[in-house]
C-alpha positions in Angstrom: 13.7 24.3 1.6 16.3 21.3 2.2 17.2 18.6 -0.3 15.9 15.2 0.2 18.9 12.6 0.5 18.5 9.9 -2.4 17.8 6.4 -1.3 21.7 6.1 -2.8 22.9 9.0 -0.1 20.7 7.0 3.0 22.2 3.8 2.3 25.9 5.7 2.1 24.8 7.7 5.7 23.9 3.5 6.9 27.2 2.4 6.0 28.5 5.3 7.6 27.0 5.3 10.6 27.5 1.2 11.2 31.5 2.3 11.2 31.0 5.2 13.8 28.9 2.6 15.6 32.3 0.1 15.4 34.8 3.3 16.0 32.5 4.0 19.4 32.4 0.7 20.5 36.4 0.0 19.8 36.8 2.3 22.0 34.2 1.6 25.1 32.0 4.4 23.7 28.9 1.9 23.1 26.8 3.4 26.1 26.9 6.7 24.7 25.9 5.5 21.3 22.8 3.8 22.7 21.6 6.5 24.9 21.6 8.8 21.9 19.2 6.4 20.3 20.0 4.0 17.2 17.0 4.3 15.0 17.6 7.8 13.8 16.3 10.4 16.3 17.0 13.6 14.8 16.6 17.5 16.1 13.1 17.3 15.5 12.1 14.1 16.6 13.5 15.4 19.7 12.2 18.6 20.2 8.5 17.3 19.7 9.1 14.5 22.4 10.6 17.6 25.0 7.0 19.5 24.0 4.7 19.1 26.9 1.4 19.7 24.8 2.4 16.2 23.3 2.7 14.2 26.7 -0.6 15.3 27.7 -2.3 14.8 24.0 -0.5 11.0 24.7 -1.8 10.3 27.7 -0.8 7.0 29.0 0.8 6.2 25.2 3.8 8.6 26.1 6.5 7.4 28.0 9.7 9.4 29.2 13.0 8.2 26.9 10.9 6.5 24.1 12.8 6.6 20.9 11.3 7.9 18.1 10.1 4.7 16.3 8.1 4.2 19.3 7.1 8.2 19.8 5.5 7.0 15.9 3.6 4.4 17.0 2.2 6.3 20.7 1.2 9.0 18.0 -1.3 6.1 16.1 -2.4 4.5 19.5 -3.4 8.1 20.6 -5.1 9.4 18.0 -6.7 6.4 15.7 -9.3 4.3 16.9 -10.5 0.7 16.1 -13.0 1.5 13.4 -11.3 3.7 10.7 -12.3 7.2 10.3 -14.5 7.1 13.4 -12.5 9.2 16.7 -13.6 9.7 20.0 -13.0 13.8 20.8 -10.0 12.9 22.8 -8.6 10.9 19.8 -9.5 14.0 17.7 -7.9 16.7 20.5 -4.6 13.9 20.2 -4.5 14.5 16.6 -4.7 18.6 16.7 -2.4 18.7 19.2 0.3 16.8 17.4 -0.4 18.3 14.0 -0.3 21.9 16.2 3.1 20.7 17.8 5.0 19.0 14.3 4.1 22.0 12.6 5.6 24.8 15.6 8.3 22.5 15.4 9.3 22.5 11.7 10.5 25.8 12.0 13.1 25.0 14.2 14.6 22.4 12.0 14.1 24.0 8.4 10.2 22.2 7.5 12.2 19.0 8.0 10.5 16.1 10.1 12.6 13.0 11.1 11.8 10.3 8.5 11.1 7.4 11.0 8.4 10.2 12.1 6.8 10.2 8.4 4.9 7.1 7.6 3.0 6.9 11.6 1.9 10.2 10.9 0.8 9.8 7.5 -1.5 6.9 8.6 -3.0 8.6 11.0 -4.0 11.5 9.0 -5.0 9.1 6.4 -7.5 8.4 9.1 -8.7 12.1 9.4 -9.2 12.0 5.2 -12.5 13.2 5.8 -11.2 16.5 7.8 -8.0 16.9 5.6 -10.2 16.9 2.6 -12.2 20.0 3.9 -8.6 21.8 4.8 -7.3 21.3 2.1 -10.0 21.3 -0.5 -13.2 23.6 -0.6 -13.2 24.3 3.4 -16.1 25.9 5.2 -17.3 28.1 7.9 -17.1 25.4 10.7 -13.8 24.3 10.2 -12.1 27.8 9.4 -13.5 29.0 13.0 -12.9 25.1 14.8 -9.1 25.9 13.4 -7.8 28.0 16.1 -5.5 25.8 18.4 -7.6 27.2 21.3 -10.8 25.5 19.9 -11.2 21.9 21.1 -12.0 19.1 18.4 -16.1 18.9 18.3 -18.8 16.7 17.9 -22.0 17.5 15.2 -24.3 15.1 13.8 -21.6 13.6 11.0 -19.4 12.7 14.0 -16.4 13.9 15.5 -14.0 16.3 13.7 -10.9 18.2 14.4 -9.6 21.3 12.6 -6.1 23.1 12.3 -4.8 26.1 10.4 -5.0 25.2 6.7 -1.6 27.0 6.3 -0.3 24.5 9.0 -1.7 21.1 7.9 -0.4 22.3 4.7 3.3 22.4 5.6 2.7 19.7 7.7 2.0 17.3 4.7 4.6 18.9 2.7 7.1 17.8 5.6 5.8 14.0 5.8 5.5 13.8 2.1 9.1 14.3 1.8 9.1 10.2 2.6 7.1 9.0 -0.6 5.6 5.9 1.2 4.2 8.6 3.5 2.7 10.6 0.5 1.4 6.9 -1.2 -0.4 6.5 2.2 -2.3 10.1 2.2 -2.9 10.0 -1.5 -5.1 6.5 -1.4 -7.1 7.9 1.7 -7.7 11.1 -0.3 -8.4 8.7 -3.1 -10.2 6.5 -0.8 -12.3 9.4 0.5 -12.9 11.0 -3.4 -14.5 7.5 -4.1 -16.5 7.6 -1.1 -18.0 11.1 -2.1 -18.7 10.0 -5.7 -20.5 6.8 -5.2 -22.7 8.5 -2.8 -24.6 10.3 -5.6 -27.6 8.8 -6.4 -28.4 8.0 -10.5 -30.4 10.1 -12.5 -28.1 13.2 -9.7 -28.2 16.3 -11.8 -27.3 19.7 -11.5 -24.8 20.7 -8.4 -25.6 17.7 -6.4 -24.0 16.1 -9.7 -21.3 18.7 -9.9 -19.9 19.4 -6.4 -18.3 16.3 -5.1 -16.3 16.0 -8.9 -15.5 19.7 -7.9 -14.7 19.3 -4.7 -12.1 16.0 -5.1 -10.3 18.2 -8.0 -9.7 20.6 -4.7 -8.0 18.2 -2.6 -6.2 16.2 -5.1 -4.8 19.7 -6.6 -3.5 20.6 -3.1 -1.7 17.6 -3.5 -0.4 17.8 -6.6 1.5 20.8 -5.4 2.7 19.3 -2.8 4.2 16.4 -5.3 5.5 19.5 -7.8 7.0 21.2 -4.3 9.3 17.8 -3.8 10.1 17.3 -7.1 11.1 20.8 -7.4 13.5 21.1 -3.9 14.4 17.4 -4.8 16.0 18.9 -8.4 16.8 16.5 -11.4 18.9 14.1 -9.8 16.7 13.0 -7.1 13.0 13.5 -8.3 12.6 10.7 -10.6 13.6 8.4 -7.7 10.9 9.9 -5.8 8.5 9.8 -8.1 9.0 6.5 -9.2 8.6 4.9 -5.5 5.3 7.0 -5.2 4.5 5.7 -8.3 5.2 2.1 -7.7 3.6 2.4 -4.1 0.3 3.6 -6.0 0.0 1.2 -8.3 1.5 -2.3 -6.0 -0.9 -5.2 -6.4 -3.7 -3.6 -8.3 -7.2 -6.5 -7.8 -9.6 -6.5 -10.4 -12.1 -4.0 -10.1 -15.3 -5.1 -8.8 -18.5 -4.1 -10.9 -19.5 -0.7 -9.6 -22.9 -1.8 -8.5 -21.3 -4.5 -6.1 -18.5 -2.5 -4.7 -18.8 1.6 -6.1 -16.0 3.0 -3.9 -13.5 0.1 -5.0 -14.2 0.1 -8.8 -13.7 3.7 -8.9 -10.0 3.4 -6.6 -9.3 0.2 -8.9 -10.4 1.7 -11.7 -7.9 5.2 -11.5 -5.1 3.1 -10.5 -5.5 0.9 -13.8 -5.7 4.0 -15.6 -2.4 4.9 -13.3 -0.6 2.2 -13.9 -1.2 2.4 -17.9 0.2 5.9 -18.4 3.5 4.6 -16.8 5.9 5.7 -14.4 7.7 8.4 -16.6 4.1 9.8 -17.3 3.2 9.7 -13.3 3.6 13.4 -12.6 1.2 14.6 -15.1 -1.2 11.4 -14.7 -1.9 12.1 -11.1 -2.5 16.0 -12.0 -5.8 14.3 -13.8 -6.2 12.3 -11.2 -10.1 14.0 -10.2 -10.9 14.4 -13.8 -10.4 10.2 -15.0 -12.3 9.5 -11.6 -15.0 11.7 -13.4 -14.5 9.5 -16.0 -15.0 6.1 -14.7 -18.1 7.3 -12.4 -19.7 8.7 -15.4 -19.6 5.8 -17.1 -20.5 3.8 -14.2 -23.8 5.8 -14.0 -24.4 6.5 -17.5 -24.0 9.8 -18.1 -24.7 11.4 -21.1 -21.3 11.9 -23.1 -22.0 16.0 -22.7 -22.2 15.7 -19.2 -19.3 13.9 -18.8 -16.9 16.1 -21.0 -18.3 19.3 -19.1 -17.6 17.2 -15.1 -13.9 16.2 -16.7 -13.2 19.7 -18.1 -14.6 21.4 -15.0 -12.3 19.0 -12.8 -9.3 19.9 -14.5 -10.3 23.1 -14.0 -10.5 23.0 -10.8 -7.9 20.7 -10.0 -5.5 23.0 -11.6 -6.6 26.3 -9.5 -6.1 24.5 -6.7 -2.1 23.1 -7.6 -1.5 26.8 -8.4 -2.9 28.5 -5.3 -1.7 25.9 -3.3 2.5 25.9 -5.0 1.4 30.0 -3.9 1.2 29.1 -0.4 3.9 26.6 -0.1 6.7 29.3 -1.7 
């Protein structure tokens, strides 16, 4: 896998570049510079805007010579609609079809994706949280067999849902992770979507219906984990704690108050984990996140009064859990 430049290294490439821009224009070279594209356009920003899968997945949001800033922001106009986490089926075909495409097209430029590509993409997954949690987490039947890239994006009667390869969406998130404001963004919608599952167990919830959706966020959140240990890992001691830091400091930016679980359930429990977050510290982040499913255990039990036995067995079990799933899933990404 490629190394990460440091935010150091960019801002050297910046400086750079501004002198090659001065050196081309000195010399009456400026068209050529522009028509190349000034905002970064890279080998694989350019091969995904030559696919033609993408200009029909686009529709009237693709345009021929858009740079790759704007290539970003046709992606989000294709493929997110006005109320979040709700698609039409053409919105969810857009988003297969570009998740298909980004994925063909990291192996032609060594699992790298053009960083200006990173955070669009990230927010529109972010609004697919609720299929990306079944890829990546527990999965089931309809999804695996919905996954081939010849299956369309269907409808049941929880809505609209698209499907890829689990393997693809995989490396596909290990790509735009590589920008941590692009990992910050999928890691509070899987958060975001963890909460949502949680507060939507009734009180006095016992036996699986208690013990599946703890189980099942320690799924998602472990595949994600790995994908944080993956970075780290390629990035190598120089350049991970910078990462690492910036995902921490993008998790924990302007923390509210969290609202009383019985006015606002899904809020307290996000508030509530990034308080606990934000109080292990930035040099503790790596292995504070990796317990990520298990202190969201904690702060719902409390919320609905759970006996203190219940409670150690839902946190041990999502540890558990959580730590299957980093290790299958570091497996996979090797």
């Amino acid at each position: 896998m490629s190394e990460t430049p440091s935010p150091n290294a960019r801002r050297s490439r910046l400086v750079a570049l501004t002198a090659v821009v001065a050196c081309v224009a000195a010399t009456g070279g400026i068209g050529a510079w522009l028509l190349l594209g000034s905002d970064g356009d890279s080998k694989s920003c350019e091969g995904l805007l030559q696919d033609k899968h993408i200009h029909e997945a686009l529709g009237d949001n693709y345009r021929v010579g858009m740079s790759c800033s704007e290539f970003g922001a046709a992606i989000s106009k294709a493929t997110v609609g006005p109320v979040p986490g709700q698609h039409s089926l053409q919105q969810a075909q857009a988003m297969k079809v570009v998740l298909i495409a980004v994925e063909d097209n990291l192996e032609s430029t060594g699992g790298r994706l053009d960083p200006i590509l990173s955070e669009p993409l990230a927010e529109s997954l972010a609004d697919y949280a609720a299929d990306t949690d079944v890829m990546l987490g527990i999965g089931n039947a309809d999804y695996v067999s919905n996954s081939l890239p010849s299956k369309p994006s269907w409808e049941d009667s929880d809505g609209v849902h698209m499907a890829v390869p689990r393997a693809s969406l995989l490396r596909t998130v290990r790509a735009v992770s590589e920008e941590p404001t692009a990992y910050v963004v999928l890691r509070m919608a899987a958060t975001r979507h963890a909460a949502e599952g949680l507060a939507a167990v009734e009180r006095d919830t016992t036996g699986a219906e208690l013990s599946a959706p703890p189980a099942r966020n320690a799924r998602t959140l472990g595949a994600l984990d790995a994908v944080a240990a993956d970075i780290r890992r390629d990035l190598g001691e120089n350049q991970a704690p910078q990462w690492e830091r910036d995902v921490f400091e993008g998790l924990t930016k302007k923390i509210p108050e969290p609202p009383s679980y019985s006015n606002a359930p899904v809020n307290h429990l996000v508030g509530s984990w990034q308080q606990t977050l934000l109080a292990d510290g930035a040099k503790n982040s790596s292995t504070a996140l990796e317990e990520q499913s298990a202190d969201m255990v904690d702060a719902w039990g409390k919320a609905l009064r759970l006996d203190s036995k219940v409670q150690s067995s839902l946190r041990k079990d999502a540890l558990d859990s959580s730590y299957h799933s980093r290790s299958d899933t570091l497996r996979e990404l090797d």
